[in-house]
C-alpha positions in Angstrom: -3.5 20.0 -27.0 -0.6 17.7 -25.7 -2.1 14.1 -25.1 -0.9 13.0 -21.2 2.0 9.6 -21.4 0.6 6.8 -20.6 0.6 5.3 -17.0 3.7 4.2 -15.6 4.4 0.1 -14.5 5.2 2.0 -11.1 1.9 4.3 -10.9 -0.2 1.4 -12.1 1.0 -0.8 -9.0 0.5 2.1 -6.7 -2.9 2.7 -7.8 -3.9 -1.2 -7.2 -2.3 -0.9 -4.3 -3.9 2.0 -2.6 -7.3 0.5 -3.3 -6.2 -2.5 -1.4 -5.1 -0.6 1.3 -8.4 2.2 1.2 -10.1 -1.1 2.1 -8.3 -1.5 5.7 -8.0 1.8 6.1 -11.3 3.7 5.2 -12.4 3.3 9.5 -9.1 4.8 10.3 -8.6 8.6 9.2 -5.1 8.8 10.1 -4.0 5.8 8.6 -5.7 7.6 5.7 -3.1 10.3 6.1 0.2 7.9 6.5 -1.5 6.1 3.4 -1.0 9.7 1.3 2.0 11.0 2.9 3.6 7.8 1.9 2.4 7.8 -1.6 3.7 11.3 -2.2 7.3 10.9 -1.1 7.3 7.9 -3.2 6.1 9.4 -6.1 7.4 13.2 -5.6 10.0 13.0 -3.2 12.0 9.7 -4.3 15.2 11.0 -3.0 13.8 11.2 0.1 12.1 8.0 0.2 15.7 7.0 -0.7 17.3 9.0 2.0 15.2 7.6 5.1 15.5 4.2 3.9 19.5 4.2 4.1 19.2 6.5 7.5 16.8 3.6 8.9 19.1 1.1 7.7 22.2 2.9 9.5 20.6 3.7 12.6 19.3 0.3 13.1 22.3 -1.4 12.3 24.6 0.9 15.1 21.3 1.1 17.5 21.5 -3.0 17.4 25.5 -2.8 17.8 24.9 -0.8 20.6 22.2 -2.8 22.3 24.3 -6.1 21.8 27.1 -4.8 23.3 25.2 -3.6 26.7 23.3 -6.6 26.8 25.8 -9.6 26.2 29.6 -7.2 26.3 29.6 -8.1 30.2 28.6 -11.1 30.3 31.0 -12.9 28.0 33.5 -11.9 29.8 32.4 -13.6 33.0 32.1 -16.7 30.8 35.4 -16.3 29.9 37.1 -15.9 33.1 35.0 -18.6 35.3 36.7 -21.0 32.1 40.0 -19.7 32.8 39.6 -20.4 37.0 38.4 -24.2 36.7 41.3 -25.0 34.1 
């Protein structure tokens, strides 16, 4: 008989907080399942969790490069020409 390691600093903190959470989410079933989807690719799949947090990081950093340039790319350069007509 092989006695089980003791709890982890990291499973401890999960546990606390998925009781917080159970609280909020006990009227909402599929918050329930986002709530254990999310705990098992943290604690299984944690090169995954790693994965979609550096794809999430990349796509919102060109996704907001490419939203500023539509938005404000034209319109600085009317700034800059009505300057250049009045000097």
């Amino acid at each position: 008989d092989t006695i089980p390691p003791v709890p982890s600093m990291y499973e401890k903190t999960v546990k606390e907080m998925r009781k917080k959470f159970n609280k909020f989410a006990k009227d909402n079933e599929q918050l329930q399942y986002l709530l254990t989807d999310f705990e098992h690719i943290i604690s299984f799949r944690k090169n995954a969790a790693a994965g979609l947090l550096v794809m999430g990081v990349i796509v919102g950093f060109w996704l907001g490069i490419i939203v500023s340039l539509l938005a404000f790319g034209k319109g600085n350069e009317k700034k800059v020409k009505s300057k250049s007509k009045k000097e």
